[in-house]
C-alpha positions, 0 to 999 in steps of 0.5 A: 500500500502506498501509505508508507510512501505518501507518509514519507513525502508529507514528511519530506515537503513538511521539512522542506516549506520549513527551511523555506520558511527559516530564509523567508525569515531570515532575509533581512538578517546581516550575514545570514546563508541560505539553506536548501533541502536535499532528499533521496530515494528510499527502497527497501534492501536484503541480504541478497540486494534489491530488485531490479522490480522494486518498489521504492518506500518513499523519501528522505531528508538526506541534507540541509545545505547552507549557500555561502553565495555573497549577499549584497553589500549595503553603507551602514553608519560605523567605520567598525561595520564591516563586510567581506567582499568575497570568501572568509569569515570573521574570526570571533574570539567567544569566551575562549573557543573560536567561532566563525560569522559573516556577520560584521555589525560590531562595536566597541565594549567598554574596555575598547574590544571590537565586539559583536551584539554576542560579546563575541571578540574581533580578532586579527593581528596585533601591532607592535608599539611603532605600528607594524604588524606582526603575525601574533593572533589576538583579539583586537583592541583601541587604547583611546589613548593619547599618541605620545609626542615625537621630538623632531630630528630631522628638516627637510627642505627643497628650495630654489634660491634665485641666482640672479640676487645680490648679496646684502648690503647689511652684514648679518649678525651673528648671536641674534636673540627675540629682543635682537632679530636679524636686520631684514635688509641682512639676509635673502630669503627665509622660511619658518617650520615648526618643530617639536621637543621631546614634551610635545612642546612646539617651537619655531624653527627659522632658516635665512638664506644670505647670498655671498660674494662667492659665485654660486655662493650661499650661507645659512642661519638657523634661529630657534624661537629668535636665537641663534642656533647656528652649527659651526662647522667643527660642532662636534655630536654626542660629546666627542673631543674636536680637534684644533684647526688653524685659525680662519680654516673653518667656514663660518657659517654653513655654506652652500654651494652649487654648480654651473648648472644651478645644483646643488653641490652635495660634498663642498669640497672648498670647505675643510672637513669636521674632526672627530676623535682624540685631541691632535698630537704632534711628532716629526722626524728629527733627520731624513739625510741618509740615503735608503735610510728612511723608517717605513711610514706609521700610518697608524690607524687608516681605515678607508670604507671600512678596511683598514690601510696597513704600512708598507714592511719596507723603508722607502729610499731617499735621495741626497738632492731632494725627497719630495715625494717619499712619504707621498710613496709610502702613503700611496704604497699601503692603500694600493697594497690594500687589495681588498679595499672595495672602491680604493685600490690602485685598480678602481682609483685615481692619484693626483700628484700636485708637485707644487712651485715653491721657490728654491726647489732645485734638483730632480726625482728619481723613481726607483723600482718600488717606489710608485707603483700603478696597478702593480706596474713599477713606474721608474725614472731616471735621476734628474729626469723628473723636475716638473709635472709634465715630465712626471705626466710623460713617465708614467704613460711610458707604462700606460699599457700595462697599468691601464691607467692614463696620467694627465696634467689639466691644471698646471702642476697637477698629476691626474692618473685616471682609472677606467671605472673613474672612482678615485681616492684623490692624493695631493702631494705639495714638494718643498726642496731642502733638507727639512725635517718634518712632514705634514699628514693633514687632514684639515684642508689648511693650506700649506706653509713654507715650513712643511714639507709635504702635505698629503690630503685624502678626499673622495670625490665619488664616494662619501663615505670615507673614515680616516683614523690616525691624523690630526692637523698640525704635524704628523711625522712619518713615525708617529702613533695611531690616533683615531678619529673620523674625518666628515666631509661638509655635504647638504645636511646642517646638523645641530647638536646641541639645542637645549629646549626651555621647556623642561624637555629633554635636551640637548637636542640634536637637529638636522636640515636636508636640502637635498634637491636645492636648487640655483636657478635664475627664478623667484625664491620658491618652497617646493617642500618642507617638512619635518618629522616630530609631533606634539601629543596627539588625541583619538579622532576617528579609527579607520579600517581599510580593504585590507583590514588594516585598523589605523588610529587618526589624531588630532595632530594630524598623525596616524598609527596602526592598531592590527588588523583583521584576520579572515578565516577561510575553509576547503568546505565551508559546507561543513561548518556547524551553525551555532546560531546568531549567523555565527559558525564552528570548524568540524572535520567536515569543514577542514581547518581554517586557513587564517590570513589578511584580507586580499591573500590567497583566497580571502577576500577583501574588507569593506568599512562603514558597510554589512553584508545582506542574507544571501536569500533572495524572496523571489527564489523563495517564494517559488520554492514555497509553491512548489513545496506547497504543492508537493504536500498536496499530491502527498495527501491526495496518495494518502487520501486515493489510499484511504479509498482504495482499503474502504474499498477493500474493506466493503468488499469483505462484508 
């Protein structure tokens, strides 16, 4: 009888208008999946199989199947509302165990958690106290905390100072104060920034800008709230000891200087260098008269980017009429000897030898074997052949093709030996004739007197980065002690070090001013930028999350921080999870383990701020499915009924 059957389809359409009936109500709820009925066949099986005639017993529910479809994404008010614009859930943090939703109405509680209305935590991964990320899970939480201020440490400024304007006619005094400005008729052009201390206490920071008569000539003044707070250009940072420097060899104030074209020169190298390090000591050697007797050079402690220059282990040869150039050789010797020094070797550099004209010079030079040495080439000449720079031009390209190297001489007594790749490490030599004692290492860019004889200067013209130990200014003979220290060339960043705020802040406090991308040109005094890079405290105003889940703070100081971001969980089946109600969802085996990521990688999708997620139900769907849900009910009882008929029938039969 068909009873069994019709009784398993009421059953089946029942369950089935009450799934429909679940999305019906569920079509307004954010996050919400729909859910849709499957059902199989039921026949009825022995130990020996089923027939291939038999009849089938009627249906079942095999499954309720959510659809993870994406439901439509409508704007909501909070920045903490929160859609997934494809796969992923949220990941909730319920009382210790994890559950899944994609429901994204959340809101902070009141110790500045991101909830949901369950309680249920927002997690996601946590930042450190900079801002950046890291990969540790959480729950996700905003201090509505102040931002700590940041004290200023660097300027950064990017003008054009007109070339055709005139130096001042008033001269600009030095040690200004708020009761003593600057004369406005002393300086070009100024700007004004603020800057900040380490309370978060804010400061005026004032540069001038006075043309000088050099060409392509400026010089900077720094005030700081009216004073003057100019560096000189032996300021020394962190407390270290300068050294002395003969008297109007330092440029005062800093200087500017550019080239033809109007750029600005990074490394001035009209300017001397700062001294870092020990104070200067003074040696000499008290007789260079023997020939082949002279000690070998005690470089001390040379280190050029970072490897350090070892003496030669031999004594350097001397002639009875002149040495010029003997310590200049030994110097020379050890870098080129140096051949893991990267930039500096004989190999990738240039020498410039500046013979000098200093009056009384007599005699010529000999170069005996050993003595200079390109690229390993031995230069040698004769006694007396060598009395001038164009005669040391000629000797040393008599080996050009074996030292690939070309000697040149475009400025008078200067030697220029170029290298193919055109780094250099330049090396001036300044000869005086006669049976002198001393010998110069100078590092201060002083200019040579007639009581030295022979100055020997290091300067990079292609590399800034260069740290010489083991010279001072004054003398250093050619047997002298270590002495170390770092030599910084003048380049395109004011440094002040020694700034100590009023305010209580901590101090001293050290800026610096980056005019990289000054210009020169013959046009109007303009800012192109200018910025700088402390703040002073800063309130909450507003927390922002982007697609990429990134939970950033703004405050009222114009500055922003990340707080974490949100973590998407993704599922090899998401079919399999379990609802746990309230559109939330627990992991099963049948789901597989969640894969956790940031939004936007591998498979998870990307978040959409101040927006919810709709039920993926649409009514219209819905709405057929009832009627056909309906129906089946009624063809289920009208079998029940047509069955109830035919045992009537059988029924009346018998009595």
């Amino acid at each position: 009888m068909p009873f069994n059957s019709a009784l398993s389809g009421l059953k089946a359409s029942a369950s089935h208008l009450q799934v429909i009936g679940n999305n019906i109500a569920n079509a307004g709820t954010v996050g919400y999946r729909r859910s849709r009925t499957l059902f199989s066949d039921v026949y009825a099986a022995s130990a020996l199989g089923t027939s291939s005639n038999a009849i089938g017993e009627g249906t079942k529910l095999n499954e309720v199947r959510q659809e993870f479809t994406q439901g439509s994404i409508n704007a909501a008010d909070s920045n903490l509302d929160l859609a997934i614009n494809g796969n992923g859930f949220f990941r909730l943090d319920d009382s210790g165990s994890v559950a899944y939703t994609r429901a994204g109405a959340f809101r902070l509680d009141k110790d500045g958690f991101i909830t949901n209305s369950s309680l249920q935590k927002l997690t996601g991964f946590q930042a450190d106290g900079g801002g950046n990320i890291t990969g540790a899970l959480g729950t996700l939480k905003i201090e509505n905390a102040n931002l700590s201020p940041k004290s200023t440490a660097a300027i950064a400024a990017k003008l054009n100072l007109d070339a055709a304007a005139s130096p001042p006619t008033t001269a600009f005094t030095t040690g200004f104060t708020p009761a003593s400005p600057p004369s406005a008729t002393s300086y070009n052009n100024s700007t004004s920034t603020t800057v900040y201390d380490s309370l978060g206490n804010s400061h005026n920071l004032t540069t001038y800008f006075v043309k000088a008569p050099a060409e392509r000539t400026w010089k900077v003044h720094l005030g700081m709230d009216g004073t003057d707070i100019t560096p000189s250009a032996s300021a020394v940072p962190g407390g270290a000891t300068p050294a002395s420097y003969p008297a109007g060899s330092l440029a005062q104030p800093y200087t500017l200087v550019f080239d033809s074209s109007g750029g600005l020169i990074a490394n001035n190298t009209a300017a001397p260098p700062q001294y870092y390090g020990a104070p200067p000591v003074d040696s000499t050697v008290t007789a260079l008269t023997n020939s082949n007797a002279l000690p070998i050079l005690d470089i001390g402690d040379i280190t050029l980017n970072g490897i350090p220059i070892v003496p030669p282990t031999s004594s350097m040869d001397t002639t009875s009429t002149t040495d010029k150039l003997s310590s200049g050789r030994a110097l020379s010797a050890a870098i080129n000897a140096s051949s893991t020094l990267h930039g500096v070797t004989a190999t990738s550099n240039a020498a410039i030898f500046d013979m000098g004209d200093v009056a009384g010079t007599g005699g010529g030079t000999t170069l005996t074997a050993g003595e200079l040495t390109i690229n390993n080439v031995q230069i040698i000449a004769a006694a007396g052949a060598l009395d001038n720079a164009a005669e040391v031009v000629t000797a040393i390209n008599v080996f050009q093709a074996t030292t690939g190297v070309v000697a040149s001489n475009p400025a008078g007594n200067q030697i220029v030996l170029t290298a193919a790749d055109g780094r250099n490490i330049q090396m001036v030599t300044n000869g005086v004739g006669g049976g002198l004692t001393t010998a110069n290492l100078n590092m201060n860019g002083g200019a040579l007197d007639k009581v030295q004889r022979a100055t020997f200067a290091l300067n990079a013209t292609n590399n800034a980065g260069i740290t010489v130990g083991g010279t001072t200014s004054g003398d250093a003979g050619l047997a002298t002690g270590p002495l170390r220290g770092i030599i910084q060339g003048n380049s395109d960043l004011v440094t002040v070090s020694d700034w100590n705020p009023a305010t209580g802040a901590i101090s001293p406090q050290a800026l610096s001013l980056g005019l990289t991308g000054t210009t020169n040109f013959s046009a109007p005094f303009s800012i192109t930028s200018l910025s700088q890079d402390g703040y002073g405290v800063g309130r909450l105003t507003s927390v922002d999350v982007d697609q990429e889940g990134l939970i950033t703070a703004r405050y009222g100081n114009g500055q922003s921080q990340n707080l974490g971001q949100v973590a998407i969980a993704t599922f090899n089946s998401p079919e399999g999870l379990q609802p746990q109600g309230d559109s939330a969802w627990s992991e099963t085996t049948r789901s597989g383990a969640a894969l956790v990521g940031a939004p936007g990688t591998s498979n998870a999708g990307l978040i959409a701020s101040g927006s919810l997620e709709d039920s993926n139900v649409s009514l219209t769907d819905e709405l057929v499915e009832l009627i056909v849900a309906q129906r089946n009910f009624q063809a289920n009882a009208q079998t029940i009924r047509a069955a109830d008929a035919i045992t009537q029938t059988v029924i009346n039969i018998r009595g």
